[in-house]
KEKE-3310 file (N, C-alpha, C; in steps of 0.2 Angstrom, whole numbers, plus 5000, padded with zeros to 4 digits):
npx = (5004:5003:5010:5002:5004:5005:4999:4980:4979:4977:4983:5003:5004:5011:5022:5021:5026:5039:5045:5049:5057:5068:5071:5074:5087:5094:5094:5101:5116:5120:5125:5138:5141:5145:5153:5163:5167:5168:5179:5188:5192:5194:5206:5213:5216:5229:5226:5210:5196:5179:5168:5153:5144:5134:5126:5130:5126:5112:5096:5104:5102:5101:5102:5098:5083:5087:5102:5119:5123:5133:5151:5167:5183:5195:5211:5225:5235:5245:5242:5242:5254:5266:5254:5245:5236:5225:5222:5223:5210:5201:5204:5196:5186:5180:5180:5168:5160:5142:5137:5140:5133:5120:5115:5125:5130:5140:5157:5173:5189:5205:5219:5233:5249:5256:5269:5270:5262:5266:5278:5269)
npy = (4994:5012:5026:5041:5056:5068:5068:5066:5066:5065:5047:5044:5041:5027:5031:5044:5042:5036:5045:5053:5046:5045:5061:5062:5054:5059:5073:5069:5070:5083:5093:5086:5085:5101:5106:5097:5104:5118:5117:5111:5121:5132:5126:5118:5105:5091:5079:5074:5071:5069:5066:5060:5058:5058:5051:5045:5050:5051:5056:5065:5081:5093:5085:5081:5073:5068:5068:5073:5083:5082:5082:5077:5082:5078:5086:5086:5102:5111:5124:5127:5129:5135:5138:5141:5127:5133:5143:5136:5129:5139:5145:5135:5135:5149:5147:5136:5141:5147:5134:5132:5139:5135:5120:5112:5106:5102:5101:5090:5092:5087:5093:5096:5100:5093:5090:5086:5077:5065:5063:5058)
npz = (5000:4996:5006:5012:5007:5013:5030:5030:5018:5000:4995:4990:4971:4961:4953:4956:4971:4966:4961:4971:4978:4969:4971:4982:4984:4974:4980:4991:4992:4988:4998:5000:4989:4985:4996:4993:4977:4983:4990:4983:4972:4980:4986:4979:4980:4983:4988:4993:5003:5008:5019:5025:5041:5046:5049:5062:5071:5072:5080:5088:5094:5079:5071:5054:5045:5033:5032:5030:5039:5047:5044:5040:5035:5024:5021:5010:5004:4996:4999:5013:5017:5028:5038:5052:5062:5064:5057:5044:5048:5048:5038:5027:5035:5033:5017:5018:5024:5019:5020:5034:5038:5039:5033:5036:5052:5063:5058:5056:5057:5047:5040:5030:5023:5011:5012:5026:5029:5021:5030:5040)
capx = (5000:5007:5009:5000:5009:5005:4991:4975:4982:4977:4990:5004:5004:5015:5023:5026:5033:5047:5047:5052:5062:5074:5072:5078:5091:5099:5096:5105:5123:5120:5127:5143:5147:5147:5159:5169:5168:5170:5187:5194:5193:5199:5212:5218:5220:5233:5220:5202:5190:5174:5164:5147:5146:5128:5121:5132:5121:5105:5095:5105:5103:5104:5104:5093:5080:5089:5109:5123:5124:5141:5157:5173:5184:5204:5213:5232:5236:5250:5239:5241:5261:5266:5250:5245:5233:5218:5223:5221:5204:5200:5204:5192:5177:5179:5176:5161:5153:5137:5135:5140:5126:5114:5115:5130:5130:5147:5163:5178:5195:5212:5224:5241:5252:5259:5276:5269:5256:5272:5282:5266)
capy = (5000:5015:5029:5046:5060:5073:5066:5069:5071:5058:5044:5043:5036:5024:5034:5049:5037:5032:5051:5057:5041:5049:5066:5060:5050:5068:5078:5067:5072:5090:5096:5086:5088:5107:5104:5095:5110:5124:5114:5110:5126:5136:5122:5113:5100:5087:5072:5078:5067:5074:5060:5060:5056:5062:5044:5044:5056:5050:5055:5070:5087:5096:5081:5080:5064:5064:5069:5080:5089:5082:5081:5075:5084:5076:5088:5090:5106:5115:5133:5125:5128:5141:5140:5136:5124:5138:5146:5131:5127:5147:5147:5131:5138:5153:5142:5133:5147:5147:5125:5130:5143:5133:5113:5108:5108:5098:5098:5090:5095:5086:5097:5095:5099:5087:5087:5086:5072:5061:5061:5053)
capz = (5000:4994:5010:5009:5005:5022:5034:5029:5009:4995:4996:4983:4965:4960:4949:4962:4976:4961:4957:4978:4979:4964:4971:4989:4982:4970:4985:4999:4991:4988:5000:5000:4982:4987:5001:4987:4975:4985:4993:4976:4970:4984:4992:4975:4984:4982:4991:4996:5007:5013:5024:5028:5048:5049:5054:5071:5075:5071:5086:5093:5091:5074:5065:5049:5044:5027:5035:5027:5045:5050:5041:5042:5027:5026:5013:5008:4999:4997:5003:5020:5019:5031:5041:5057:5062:5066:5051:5042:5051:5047:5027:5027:5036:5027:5010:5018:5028:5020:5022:5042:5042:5036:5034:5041:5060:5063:5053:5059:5048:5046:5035:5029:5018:5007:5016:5034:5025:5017:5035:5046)
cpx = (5004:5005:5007:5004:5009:4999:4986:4975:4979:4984:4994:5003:5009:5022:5026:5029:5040:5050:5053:5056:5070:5074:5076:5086:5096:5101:5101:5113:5123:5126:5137:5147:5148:5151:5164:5171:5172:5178:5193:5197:5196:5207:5218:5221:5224:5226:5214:5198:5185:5169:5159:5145:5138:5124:5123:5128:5115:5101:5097:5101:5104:5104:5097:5090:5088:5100:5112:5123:5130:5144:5162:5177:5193:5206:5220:5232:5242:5248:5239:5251:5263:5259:5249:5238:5225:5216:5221:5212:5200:5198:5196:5184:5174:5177:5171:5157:5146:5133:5136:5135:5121:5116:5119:5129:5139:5153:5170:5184:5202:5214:5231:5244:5257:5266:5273:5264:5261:5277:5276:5267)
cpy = (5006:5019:5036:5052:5066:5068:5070:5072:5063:5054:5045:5039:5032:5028:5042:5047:5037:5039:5054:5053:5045:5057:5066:5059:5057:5073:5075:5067:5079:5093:5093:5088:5097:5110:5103:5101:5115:5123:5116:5115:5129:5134:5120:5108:5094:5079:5078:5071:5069:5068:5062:5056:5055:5056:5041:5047:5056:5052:5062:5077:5090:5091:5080:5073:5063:5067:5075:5083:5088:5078:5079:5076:5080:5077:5089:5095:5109:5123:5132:5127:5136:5143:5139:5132:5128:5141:5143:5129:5133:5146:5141:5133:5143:5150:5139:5135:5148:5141:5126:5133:5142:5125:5111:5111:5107:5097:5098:5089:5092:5089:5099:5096:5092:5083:5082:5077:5065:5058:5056:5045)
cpz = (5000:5004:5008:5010:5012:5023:5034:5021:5006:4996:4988:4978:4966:4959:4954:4967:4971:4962:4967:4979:4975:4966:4976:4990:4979:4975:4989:4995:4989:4991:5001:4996:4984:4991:4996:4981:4978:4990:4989:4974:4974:4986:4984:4976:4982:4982:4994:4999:5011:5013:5029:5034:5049:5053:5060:5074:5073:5078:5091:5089:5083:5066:5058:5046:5035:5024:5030:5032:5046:5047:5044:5035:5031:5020:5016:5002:5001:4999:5009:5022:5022:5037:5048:5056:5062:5060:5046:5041:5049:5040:5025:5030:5033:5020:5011:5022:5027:5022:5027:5043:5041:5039:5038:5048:5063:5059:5057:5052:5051:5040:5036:5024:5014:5007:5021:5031:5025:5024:5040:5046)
residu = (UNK:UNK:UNK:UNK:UNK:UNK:UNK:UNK:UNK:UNK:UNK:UNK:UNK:UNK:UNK:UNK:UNK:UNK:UNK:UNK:UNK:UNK:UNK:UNK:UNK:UNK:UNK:UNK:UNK:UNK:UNK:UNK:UNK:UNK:UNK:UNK:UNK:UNK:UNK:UNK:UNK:UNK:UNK:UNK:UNK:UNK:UNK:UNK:UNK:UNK:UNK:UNK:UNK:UNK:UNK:UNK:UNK:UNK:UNK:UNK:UNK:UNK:UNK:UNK:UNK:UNK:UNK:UNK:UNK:UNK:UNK:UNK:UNK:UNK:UNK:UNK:UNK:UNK:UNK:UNK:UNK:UNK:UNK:UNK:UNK:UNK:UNK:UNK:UNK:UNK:UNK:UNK:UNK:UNK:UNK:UNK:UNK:UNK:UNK:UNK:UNK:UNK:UNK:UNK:UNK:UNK:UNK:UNK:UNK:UNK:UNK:UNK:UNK:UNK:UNK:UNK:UNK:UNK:UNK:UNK)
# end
């Protein structure tokens, strides 16, 4: 049996279930690919990994049904050489300030330069 779309609303068709299944599905990487965008282009990074956590936190605070709230990005660039760590952490929030002021609740950042990277 299909499920109705709000309570109290005609159920949906087939054909719209398929359709919000594919929309769900488009939407639920949004916002990562734009994390991954707005990195690449600012950082150039050498290695980029941006990892979606959002399901450790199913439950708490902040968290959203369909996730994207908390990150975990691990980039080496060579724009991090000479920086401190804050600075580092700084340049990167500044890059994804409008995903913290909105979706993202959570992002936790390793960043290295491609020396410091090569020595662990």
């Amino acid at each position: 049996m299909l499920q109705a779309s709000v309570k109290g609303k005609l159920p949906l068709s087939r054909a719209e279930e398929v359709e919000k299944v594919k929309m769900n599905v488009l939407a639920k990487a949004v916002v990562s690919a734009r994390i991954t965008e707005k990195l690449t282009q600012g950082l150039s990074p050498v290695s980029l990994k941006v990892i979606d956590e959002s399901h450790h936190h199913a439950g708490h605070g902040h968290h959203h049904p369909e996730g994207e709230t908390h990150f975990r990005v691990e980039v080496i660039s060579e724009k991090f050489d000479g920086k401190s760590r804050i600075d580092r952490h700084r340049l990167i929030n500044g890059l994804l300030a409008e995903e913290l002021a909105h979706r993202v609740h959570a992002l936790a950042i390793s960043a290295w330069t491609p020396k410091e990277k090569s020595s662990l």
